[in-house]
C-alpha positions as CSV (number, residue, x, y, z in Angstrom):
1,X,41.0,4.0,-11.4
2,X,39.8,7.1,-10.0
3,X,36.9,7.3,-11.9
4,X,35.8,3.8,-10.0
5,X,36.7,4.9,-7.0
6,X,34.2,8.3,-7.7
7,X,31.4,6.4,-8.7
8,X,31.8,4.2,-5.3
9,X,32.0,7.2,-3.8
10,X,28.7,8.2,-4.9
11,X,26.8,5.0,-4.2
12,X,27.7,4.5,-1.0
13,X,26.8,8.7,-0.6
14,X,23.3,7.6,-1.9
15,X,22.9,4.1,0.3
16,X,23.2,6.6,3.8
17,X,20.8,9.2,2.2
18,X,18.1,6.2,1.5
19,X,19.0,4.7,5.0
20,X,19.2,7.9,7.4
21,X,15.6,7.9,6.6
22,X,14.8,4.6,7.8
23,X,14.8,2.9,11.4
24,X,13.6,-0.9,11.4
25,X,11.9,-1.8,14.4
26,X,10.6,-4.8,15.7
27,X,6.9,-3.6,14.7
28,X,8.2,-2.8,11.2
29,X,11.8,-3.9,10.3
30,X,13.7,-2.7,7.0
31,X,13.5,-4.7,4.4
32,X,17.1,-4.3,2.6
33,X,17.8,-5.1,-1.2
34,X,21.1,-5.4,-2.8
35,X,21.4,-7.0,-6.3
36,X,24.2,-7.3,-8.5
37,X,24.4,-8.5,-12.0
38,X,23.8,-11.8,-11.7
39,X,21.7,-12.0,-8.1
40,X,19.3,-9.9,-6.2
41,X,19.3,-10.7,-2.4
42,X,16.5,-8.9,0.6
43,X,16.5,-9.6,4.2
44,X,14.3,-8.4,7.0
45,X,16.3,-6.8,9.4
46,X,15.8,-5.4,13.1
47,X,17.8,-2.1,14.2
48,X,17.0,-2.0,17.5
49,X,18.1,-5.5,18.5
50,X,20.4,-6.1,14.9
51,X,18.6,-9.1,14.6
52,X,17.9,-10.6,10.7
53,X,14.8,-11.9,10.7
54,X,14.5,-13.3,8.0
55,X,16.3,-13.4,4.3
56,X,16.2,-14.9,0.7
57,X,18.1,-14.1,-2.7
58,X,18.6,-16.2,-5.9
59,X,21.7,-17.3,-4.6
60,X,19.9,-19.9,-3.0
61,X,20.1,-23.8,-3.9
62,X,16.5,-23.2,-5.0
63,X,17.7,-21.4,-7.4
64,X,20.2,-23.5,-9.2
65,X,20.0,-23.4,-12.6
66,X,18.1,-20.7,-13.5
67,X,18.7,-16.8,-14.1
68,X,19.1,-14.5,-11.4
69,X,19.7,-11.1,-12.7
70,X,15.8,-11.1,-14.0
71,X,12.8,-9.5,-13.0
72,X,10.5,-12.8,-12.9
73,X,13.2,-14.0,-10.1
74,X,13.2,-10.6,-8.1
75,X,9.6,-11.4,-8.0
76,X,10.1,-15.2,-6.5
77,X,12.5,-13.8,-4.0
78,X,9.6,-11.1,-3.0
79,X,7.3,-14.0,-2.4
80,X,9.5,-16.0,-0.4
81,X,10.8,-13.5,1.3
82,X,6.9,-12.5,2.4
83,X,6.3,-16.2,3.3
84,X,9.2,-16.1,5.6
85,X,8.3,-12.4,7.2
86,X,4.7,-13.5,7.8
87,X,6.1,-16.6,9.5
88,X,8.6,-14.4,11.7
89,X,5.0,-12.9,12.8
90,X,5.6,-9.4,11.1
91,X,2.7,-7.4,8.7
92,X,5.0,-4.3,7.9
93,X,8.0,-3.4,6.7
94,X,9.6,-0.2,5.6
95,X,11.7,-0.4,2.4
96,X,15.8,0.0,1.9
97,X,17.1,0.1,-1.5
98,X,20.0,1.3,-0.7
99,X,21.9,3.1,-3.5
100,X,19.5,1.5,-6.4
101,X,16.4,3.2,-7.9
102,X,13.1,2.3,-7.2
103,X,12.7,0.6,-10.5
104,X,12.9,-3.0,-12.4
105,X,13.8,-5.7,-10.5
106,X,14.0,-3.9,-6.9
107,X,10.3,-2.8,-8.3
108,X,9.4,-6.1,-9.0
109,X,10.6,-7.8,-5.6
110,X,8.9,-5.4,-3.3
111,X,5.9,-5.4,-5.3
112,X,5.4,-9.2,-5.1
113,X,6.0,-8.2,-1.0
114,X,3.1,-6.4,-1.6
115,X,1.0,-9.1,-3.4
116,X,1.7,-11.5,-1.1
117,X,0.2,-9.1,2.4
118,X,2.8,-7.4,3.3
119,X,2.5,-4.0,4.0
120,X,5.7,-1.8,2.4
């Protein structure tokens, strides 16, 4: 047991040293991705006010039947979570991965953000 207890220990350690970085404003919010093993799930998020402005995942009843933990739908989530963020009226966001690398599927999501016109 405290050997899990560690290894939370040092992801949440690595979440603050991503997010002391990062301010999201209502110019450019943070766009923050969590995933787990099955899901991946992003929201646009204002600091200054604490507003979410907008947020999608696989979790969603779009989603039903179909995998979640793959890269092809980190990259659906990244479109529609652009579609949404360009409909909230924003152009930029700044990226919070939290405790995750910058690799496979949180790759894959904020690259489709990118795609899509988005600036990251």
């Amino acid at each position: 047991m405290d050997h899990q207890k560690a290894k939370n220990k040092r992801r949440v350690r690595r979440a603050f040293r991503v997010r002391k970085r990062l301010q999201g404003t209502p110019q450019r919010p943070r766009l923050s991705v969590r995933r787990s093993l099955k899901h991946i799930y992003c929201q646009v998020i204002d600091d200054s006010s604490g507003n979410t402005l907008a947020s999608a995942s696989t979790a969603e009843k779009d989603f039903e039947g179909k995998s979640g933990g793959n890269c092809d739908a980190a990259k659906t989530v990244g479109e529609l979570i652009a579609e949404r963020v360009k409909a909230a009226g924003v152009a930029a966001v700044c990226l919070d991965r939290g405790p995750c690398k910058y690799h496979g599927r949180v790759a894959a999501l904020t690259d489709a953000v990118r795609e899509a016109g988005i600036k990251v």
